[in-house]
N, CA, C and O atoms as CSV, one atom per row, in Angstrom:
chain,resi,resn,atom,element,x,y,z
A,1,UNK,N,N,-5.590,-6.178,-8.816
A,1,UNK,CA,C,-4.975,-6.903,-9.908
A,1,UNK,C,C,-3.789,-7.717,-9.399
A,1,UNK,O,O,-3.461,-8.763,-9.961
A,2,UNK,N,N,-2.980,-7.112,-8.058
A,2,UNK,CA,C,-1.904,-7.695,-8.091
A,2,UNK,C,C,-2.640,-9.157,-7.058
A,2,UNK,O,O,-2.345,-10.291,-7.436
A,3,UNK,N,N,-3.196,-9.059,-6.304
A,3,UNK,CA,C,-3.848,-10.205,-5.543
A,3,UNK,C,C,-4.271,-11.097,-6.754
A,3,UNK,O,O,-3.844,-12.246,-6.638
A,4,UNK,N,N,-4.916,-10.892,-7.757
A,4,UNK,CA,C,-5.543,-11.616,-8.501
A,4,UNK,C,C,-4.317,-12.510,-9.223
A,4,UNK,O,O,-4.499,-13.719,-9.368
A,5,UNK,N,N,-3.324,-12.017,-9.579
A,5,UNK,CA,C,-1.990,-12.399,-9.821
A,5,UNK,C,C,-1.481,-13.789,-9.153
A,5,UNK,O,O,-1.183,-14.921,-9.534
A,6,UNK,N,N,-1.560,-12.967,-7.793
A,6,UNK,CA,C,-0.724,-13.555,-7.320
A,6,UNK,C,C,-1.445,-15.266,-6.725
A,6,UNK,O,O,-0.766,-16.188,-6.275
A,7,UNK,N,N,-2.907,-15.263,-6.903
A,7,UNK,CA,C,-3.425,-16.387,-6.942
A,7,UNK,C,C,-3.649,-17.178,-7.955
A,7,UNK,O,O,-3.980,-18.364,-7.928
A,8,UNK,N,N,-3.385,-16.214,-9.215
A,8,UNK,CA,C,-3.525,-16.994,-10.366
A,8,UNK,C,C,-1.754,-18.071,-11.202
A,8,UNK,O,O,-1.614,-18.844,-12.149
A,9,UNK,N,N,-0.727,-17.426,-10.062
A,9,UNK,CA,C,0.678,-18.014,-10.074
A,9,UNK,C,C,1.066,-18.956,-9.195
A,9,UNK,O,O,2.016,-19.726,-9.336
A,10,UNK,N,N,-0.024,-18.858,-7.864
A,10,UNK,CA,C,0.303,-20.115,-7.356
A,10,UNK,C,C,-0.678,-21.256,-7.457
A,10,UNK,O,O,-0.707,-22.069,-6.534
A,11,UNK,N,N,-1.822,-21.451,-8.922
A,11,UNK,CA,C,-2.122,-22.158,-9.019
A,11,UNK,C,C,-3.841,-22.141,-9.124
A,11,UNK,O,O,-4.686,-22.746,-9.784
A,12,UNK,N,N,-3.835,-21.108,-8.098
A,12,UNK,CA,C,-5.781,-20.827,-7.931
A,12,UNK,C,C,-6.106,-20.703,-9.121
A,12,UNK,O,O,-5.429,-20.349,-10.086
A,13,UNK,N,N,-7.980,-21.234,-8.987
A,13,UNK,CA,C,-8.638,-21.198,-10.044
A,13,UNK,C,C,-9.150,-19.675,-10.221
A,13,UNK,O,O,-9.323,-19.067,-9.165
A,14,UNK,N,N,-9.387,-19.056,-11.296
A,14,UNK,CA,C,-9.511,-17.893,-11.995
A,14,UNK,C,C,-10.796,-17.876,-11.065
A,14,UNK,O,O,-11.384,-16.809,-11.239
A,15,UNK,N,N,-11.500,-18.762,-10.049
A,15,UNK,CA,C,-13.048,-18.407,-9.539
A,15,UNK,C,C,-12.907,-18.153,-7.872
A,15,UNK,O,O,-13.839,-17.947,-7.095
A,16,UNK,N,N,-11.846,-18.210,-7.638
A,16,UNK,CA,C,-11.335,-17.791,-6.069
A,16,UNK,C,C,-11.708,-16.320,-6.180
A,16,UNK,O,O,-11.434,-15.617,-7.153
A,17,UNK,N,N,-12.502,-15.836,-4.858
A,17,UNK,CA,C,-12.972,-14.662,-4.800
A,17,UNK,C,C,-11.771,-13.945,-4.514
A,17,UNK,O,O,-10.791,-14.644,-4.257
A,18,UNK,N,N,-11.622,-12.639,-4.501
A,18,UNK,CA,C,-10.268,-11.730,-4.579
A,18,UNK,C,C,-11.056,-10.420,-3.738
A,18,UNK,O,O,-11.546,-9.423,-4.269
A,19,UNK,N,N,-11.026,-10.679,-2.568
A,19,UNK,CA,C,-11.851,-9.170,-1.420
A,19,UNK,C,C,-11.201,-7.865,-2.384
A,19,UNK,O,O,-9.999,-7.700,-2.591
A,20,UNK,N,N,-12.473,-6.871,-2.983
A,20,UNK,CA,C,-12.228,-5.914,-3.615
A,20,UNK,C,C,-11.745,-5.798,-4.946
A,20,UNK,O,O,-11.309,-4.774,-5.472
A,21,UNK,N,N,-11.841,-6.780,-5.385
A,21,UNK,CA,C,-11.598,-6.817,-6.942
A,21,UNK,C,C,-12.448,-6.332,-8.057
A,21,UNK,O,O,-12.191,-6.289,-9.260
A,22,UNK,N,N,-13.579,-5.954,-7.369
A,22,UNK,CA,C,-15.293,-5.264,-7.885
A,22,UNK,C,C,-15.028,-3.721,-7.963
A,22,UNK,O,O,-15.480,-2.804,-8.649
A,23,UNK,N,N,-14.132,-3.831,-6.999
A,23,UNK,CA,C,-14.159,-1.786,-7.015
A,23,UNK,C,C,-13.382,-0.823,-8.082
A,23,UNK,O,O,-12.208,-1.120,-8.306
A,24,UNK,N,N,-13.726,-0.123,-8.503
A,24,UNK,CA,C,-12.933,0.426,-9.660
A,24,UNK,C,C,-12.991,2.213,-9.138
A,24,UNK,O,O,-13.750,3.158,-8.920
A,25,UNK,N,N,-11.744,1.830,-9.151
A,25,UNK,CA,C,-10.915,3.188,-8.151
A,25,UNK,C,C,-11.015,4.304,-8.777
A,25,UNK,O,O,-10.755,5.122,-7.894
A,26,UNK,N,N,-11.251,4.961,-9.862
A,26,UNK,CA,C,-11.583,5.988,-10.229
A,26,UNK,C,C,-13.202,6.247,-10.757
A,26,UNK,O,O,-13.777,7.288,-11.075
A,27,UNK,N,N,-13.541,5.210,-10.718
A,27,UNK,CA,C,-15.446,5.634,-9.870
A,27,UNK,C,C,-15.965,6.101,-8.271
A,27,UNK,O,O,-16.868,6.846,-7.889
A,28,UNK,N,N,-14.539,4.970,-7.274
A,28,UNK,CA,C,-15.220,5.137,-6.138
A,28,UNK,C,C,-14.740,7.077,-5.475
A,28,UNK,O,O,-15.419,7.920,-4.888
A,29,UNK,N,N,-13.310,7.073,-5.959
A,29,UNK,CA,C,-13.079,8.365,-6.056
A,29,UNK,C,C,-13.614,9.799,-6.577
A,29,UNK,O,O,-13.276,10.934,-6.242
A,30,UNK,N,N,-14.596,9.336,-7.543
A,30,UNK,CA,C,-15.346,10.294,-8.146
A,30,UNK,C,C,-16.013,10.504,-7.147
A,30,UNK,O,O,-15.825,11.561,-6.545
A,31,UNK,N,N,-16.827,9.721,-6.752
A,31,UNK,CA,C,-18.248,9.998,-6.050
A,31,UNK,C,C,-18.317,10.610,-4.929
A,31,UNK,O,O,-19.285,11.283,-4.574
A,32,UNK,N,N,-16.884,10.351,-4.021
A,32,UNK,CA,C,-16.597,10.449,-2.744
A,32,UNK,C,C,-16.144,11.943,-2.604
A,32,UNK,O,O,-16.374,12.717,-1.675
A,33,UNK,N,N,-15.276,12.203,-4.039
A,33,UNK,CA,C,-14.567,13.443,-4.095
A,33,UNK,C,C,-15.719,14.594,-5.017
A,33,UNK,O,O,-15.880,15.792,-4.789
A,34,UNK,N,N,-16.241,13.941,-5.839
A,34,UNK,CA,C,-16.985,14.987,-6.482
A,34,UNK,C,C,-18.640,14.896,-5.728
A,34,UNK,O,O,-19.555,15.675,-5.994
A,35,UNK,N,N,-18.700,13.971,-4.942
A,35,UNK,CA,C,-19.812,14.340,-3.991
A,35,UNK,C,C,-20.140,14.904,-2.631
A,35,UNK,O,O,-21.244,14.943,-2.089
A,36,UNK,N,N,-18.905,15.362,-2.151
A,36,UNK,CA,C,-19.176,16.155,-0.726
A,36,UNK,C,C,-17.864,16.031,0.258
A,36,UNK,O,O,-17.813,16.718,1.279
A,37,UNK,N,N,-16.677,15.017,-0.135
A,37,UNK,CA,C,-15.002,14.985,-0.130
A,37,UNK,C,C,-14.488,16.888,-0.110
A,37,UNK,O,O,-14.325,17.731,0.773
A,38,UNK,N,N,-14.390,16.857,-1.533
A,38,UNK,CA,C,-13.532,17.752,-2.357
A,38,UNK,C,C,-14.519,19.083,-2.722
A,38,UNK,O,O,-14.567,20.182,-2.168
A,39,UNK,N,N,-15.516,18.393,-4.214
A,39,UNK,CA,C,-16.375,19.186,-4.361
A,39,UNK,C,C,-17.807,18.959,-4.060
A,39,UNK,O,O,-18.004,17.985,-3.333
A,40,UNK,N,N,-18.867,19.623,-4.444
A,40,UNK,CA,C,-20.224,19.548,-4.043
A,40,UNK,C,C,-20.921,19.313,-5.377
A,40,UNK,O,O,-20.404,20.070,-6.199
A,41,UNK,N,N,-21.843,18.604,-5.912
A,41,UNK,CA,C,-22.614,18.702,-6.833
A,41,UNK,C,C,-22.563,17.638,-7.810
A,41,UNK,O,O,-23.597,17.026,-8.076
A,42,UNK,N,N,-21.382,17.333,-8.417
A,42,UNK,CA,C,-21.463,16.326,-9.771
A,42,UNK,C,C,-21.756,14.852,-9.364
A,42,UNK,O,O,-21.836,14.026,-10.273
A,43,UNK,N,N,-21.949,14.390,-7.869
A,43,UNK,CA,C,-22.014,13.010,-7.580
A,43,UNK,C,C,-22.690,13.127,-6.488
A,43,UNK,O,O,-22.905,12.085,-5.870
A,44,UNK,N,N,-23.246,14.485,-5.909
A,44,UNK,CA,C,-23.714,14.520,-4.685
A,44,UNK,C,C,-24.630,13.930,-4.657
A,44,UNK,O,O,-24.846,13.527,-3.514
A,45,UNK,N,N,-25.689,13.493,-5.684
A,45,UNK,CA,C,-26.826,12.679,-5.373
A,45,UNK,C,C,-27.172,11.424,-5.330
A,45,UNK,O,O,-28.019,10.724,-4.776
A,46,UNK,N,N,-25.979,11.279,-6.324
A,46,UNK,CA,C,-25.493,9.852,-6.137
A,46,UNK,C,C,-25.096,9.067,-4.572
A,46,UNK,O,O,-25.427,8.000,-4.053
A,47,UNK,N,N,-24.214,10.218,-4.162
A,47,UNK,CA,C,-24.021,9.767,-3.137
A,47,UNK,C,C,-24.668,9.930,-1.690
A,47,UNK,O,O,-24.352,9.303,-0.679
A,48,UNK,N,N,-25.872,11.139,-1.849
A,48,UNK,CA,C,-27.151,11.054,-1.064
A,48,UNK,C,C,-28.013,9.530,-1.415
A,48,UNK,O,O,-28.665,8.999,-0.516
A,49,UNK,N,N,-27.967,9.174,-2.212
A,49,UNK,CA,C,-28.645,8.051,-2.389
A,49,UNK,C,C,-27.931,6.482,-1.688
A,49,UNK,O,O,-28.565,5.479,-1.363
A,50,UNK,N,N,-26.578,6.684,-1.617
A,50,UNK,CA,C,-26.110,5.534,-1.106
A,50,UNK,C,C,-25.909,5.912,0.084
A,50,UNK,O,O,-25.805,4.877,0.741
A,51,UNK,N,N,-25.764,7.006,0.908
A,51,UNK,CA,C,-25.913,6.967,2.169
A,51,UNK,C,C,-27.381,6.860,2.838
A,51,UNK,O,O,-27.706,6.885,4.025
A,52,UNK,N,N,-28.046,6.750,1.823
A,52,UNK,CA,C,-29.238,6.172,2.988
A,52,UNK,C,C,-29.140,4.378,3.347
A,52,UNK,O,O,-29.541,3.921,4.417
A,53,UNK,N,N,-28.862,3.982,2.836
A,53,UNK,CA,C,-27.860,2.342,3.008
A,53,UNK,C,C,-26.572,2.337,3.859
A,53,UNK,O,O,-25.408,2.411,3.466
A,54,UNK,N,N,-27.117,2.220,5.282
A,54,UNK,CA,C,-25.832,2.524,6.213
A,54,UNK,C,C,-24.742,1.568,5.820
A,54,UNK,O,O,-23.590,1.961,5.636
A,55,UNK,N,N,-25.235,-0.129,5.645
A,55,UNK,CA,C,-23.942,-0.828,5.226
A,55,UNK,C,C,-23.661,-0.656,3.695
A,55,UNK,O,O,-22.577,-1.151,3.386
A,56,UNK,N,N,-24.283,-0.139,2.746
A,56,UNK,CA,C,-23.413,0.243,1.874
A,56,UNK,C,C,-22.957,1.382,1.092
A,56,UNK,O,O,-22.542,1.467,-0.064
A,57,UNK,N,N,-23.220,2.618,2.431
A,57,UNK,CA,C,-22.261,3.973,2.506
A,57,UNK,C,C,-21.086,3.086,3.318
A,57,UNK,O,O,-20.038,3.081,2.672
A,58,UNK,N,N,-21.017,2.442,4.400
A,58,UNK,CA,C,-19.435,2.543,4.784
A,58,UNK,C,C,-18.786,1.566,3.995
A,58,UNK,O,O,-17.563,1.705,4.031
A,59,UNK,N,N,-19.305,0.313,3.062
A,59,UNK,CA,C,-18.657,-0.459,2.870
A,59,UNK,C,C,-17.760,0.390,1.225
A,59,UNK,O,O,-16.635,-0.005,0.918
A,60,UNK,N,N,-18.452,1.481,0.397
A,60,UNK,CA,C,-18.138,2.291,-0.286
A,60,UNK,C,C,-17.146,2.786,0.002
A,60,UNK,O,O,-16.229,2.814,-0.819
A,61,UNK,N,N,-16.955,3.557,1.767
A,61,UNK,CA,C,-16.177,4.371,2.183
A,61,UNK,C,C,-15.312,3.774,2.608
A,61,UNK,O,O,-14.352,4.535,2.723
A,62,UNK,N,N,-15.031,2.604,2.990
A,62,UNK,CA,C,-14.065,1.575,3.297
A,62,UNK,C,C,-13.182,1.544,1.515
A,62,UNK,O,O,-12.005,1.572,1.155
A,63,UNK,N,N,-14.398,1.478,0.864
A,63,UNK,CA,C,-13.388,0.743,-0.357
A,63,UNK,C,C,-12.680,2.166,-1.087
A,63,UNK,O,O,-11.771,2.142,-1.917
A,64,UNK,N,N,-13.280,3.259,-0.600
A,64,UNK,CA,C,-12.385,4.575,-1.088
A,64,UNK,C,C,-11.111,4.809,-0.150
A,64,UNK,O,O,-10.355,5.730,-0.456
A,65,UNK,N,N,-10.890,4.195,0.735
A,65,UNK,CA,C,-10.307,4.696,1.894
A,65,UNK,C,C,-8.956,3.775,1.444
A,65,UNK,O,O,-7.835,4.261,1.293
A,66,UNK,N,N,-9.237,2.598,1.292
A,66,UNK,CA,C,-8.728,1.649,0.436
A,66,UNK,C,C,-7.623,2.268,-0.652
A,66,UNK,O,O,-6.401,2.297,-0.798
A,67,UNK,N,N,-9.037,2.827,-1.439
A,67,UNK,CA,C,-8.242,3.076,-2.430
A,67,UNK,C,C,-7.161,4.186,-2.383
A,67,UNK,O,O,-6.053,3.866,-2.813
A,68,UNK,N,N,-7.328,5.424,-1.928
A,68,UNK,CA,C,-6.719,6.238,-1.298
A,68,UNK,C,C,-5.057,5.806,-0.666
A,68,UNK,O,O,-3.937,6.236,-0.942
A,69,UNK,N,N,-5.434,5.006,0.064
A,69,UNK,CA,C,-3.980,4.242,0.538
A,69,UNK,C,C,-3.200,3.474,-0.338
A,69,UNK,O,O,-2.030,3.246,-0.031
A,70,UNK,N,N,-3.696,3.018,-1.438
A,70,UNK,CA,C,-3.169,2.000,-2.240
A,70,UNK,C,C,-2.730,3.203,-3.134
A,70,UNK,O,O,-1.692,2.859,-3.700
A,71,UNK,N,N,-3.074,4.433,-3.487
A,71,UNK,CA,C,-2.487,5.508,-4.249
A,71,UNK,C,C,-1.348,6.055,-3.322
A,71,UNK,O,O,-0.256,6.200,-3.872
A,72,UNK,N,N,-1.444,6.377,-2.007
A,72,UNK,CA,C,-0.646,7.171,-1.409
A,72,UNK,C,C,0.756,5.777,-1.396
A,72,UNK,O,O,1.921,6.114,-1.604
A,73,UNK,N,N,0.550,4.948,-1.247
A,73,UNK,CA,C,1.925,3.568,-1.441
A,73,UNK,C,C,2.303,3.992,-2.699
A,73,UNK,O,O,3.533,4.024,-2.743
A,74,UNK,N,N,1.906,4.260,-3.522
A,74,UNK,CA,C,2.355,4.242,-5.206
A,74,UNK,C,C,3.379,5.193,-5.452
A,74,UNK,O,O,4.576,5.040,-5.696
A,75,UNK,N,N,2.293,6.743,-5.279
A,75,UNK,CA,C,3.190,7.771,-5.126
A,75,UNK,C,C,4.190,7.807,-3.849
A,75,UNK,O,O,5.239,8.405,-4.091
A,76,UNK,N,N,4.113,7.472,-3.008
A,76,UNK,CA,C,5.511,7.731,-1.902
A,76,UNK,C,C,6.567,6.876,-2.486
A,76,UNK,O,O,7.720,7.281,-2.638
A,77,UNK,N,N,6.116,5.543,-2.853
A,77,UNK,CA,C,7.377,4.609,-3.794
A,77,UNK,C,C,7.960,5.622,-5.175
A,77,UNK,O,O,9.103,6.008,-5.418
A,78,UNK,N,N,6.851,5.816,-5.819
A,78,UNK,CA,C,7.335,7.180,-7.204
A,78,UNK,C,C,8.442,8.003,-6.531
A,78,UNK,O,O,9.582,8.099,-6.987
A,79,UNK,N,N,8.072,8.502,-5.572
A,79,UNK,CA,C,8.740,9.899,-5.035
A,79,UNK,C,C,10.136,9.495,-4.513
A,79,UNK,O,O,11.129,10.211,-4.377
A,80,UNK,N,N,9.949,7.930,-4.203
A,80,UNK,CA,C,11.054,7.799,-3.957
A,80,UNK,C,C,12.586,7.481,-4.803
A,80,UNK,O,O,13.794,7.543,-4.577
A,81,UNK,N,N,11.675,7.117,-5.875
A,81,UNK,CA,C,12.252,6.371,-6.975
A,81,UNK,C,C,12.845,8.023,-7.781
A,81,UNK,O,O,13.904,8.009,-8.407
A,82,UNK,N,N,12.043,9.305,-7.655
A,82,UNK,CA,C,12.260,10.055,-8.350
A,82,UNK,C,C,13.693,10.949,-7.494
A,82,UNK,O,O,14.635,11.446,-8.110
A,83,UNK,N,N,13.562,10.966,-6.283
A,83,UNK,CA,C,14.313,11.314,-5.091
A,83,UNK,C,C,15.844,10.959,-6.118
A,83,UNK,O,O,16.552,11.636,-6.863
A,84,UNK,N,N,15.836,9.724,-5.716
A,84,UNK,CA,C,17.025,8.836,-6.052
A,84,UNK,C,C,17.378,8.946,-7.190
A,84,UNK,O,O,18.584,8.707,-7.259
A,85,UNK,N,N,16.728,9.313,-8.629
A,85,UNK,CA,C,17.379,9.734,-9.804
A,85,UNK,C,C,17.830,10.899,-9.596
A,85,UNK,O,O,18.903,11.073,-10.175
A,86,UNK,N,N,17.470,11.772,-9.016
A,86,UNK,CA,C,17.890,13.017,-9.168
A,86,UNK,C,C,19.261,13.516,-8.190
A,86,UNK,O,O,19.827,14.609,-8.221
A,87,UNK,N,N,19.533,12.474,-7.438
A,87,UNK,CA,C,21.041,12.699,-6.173
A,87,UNK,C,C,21.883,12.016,-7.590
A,87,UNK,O,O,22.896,11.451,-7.178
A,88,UNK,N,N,21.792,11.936,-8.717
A,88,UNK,CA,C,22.718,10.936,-9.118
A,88,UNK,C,C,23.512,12.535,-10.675
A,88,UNK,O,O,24.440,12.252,-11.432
């Protein structure tokens, strides 16, 4: 969203592609985590089914990996922000 932003303020047309703007982060997390990540069973077949598609099991696992990092920036900024209310 924020890429999409930030092309849509300096002018780009709403049809400029935005790498990963398709992925929706608490689907790709489900599958990854409730299919063989975390737990076993609620997505596992789902996600037996996309690993038989070598390029699009990693390009999945790229975009969870993704997402993962773009959460861990969020919360370490939170934590920091929460850090700092609380010395006060």
């Amino acid at each position: 969203m924020a890429d999409r932003e930030v092309i849509r303020r300096q002018g780009g047309h709403a049809t400029v592609p935005v790498v990963g703007e398709e992925v929706k982060p608490q689907e790709i997390l489900s599958l990854f985590q409730y299919g063989d990540l975390i737990h076993w069973g609620k997505h596992a077949s789902a996600l037996k089914t996309l690993a038989g598609d070598d390029f699009a099991y990693n390009r999945a696992l790229y975009d969870y990996i993704s997402v993962v990092i773009q959460l861990s920036h969020f919360y370490l900024g939170y934590s920091l922000l929460v850090a700092r209310a609380l010395r006060r």
